[in-house]
C-alpha positions in Angstrom: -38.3 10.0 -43.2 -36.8 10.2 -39.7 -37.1 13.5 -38.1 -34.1 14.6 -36.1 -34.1 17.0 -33.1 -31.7 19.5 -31.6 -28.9 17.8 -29.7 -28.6 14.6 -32.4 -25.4 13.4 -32.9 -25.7 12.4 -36.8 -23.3 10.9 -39.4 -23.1 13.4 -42.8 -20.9 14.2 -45.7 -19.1 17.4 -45.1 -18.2 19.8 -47.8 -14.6 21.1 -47.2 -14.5 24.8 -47.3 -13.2 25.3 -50.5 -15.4 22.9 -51.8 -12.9 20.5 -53.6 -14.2 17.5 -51.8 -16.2 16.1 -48.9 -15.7 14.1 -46.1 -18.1 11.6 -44.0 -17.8 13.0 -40.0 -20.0 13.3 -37.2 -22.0 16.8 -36.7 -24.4 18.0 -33.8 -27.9 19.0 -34.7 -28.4 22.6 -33.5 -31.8 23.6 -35.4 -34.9 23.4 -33.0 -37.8 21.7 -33.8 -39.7 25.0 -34.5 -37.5 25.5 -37.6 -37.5 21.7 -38.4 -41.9 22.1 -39.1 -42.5 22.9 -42.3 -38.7 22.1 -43.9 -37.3 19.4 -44.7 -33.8 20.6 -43.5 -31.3 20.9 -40.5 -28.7 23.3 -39.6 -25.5 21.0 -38.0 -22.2 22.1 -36.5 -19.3 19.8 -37.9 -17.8 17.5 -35.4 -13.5 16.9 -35.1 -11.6 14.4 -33.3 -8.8 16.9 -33.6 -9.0 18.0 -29.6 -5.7 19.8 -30.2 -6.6 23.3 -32.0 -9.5 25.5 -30.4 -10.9 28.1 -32.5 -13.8 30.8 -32.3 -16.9 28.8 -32.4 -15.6 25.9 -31.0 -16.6 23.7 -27.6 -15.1 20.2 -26.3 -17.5 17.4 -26.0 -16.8 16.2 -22.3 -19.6 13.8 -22.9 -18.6 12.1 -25.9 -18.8 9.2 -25.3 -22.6 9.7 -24.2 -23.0 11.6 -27.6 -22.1 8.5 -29.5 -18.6 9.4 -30.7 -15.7 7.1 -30.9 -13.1 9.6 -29.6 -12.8 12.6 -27.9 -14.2 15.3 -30.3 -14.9 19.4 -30.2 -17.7 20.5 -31.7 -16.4 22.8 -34.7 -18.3 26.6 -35.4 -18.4 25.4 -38.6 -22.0 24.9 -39.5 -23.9 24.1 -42.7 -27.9 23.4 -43.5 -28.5 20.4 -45.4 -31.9 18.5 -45.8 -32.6 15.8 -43.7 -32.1 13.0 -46.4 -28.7 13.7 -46.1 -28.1 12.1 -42.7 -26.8 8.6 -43.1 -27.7 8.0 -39.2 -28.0 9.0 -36.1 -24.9 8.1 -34.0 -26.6 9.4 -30.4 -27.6 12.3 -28.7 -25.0 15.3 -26.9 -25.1 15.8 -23.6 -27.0 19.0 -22.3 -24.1 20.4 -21.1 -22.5 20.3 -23.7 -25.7 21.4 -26.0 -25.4 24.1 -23.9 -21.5 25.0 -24.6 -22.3 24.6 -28.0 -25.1 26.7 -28.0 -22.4 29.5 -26.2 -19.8 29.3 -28.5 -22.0 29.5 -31.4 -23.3 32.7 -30.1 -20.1 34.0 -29.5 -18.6 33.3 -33.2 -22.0 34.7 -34.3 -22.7 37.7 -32.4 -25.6 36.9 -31.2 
């Protein structure tokens, strides 16, 4: 199995919210290695090309070109944990800046 780190840019199905289907898109490891030892999953933040509609939780890649992506993306607040099988590939690897606003946003939508 191929392990993944924080900051991955990785391809997965998404479950939509109200779970009536899924959808393949790009999502942004944001589990650290320390909670990658011992399971075999990964917490991910979805990934949008839809640059047009900021919400709570959400960060524009400036890099995302450098992250792999094919347009430019935001980096959702929407987050899910699925095991590491479930990655179809790894598409690149974000930017530390924007790791960085990721990590702020996700604080902010999560009061932490």
């Amino acid at each position: 199995m191929i392990a993944y780190s924080r900051g991955d840019v990785v391809l997965v199905n998404f479950l939509f919210a109200d779970e009536s289907g899924v959808n393949r898109r790009p999502a942004a490891v944001v589990s650290t290695d320390t909670y990658h030892q011992g399971r075999q999953e990964v917490i991910i933040a979805a990934i949008t090309s839809n640059v047009g509609r900021l919400l709570v939780g959400d960060h524009v890649i400036a890099g995302w070109q450098e992250a792999g992506l094919l347009f430019p993306s935001v980096a959702t607040g929407i987050i899910r944990t699925i095991k590491q099988t479930m990655i179809y590939r790894k598409l690149g690897v974000m930017p530390s800046a924007d790791m960085q606003g990721i990590e702020d946003t996700l604080r902010l939508a999560l009061g932490l």
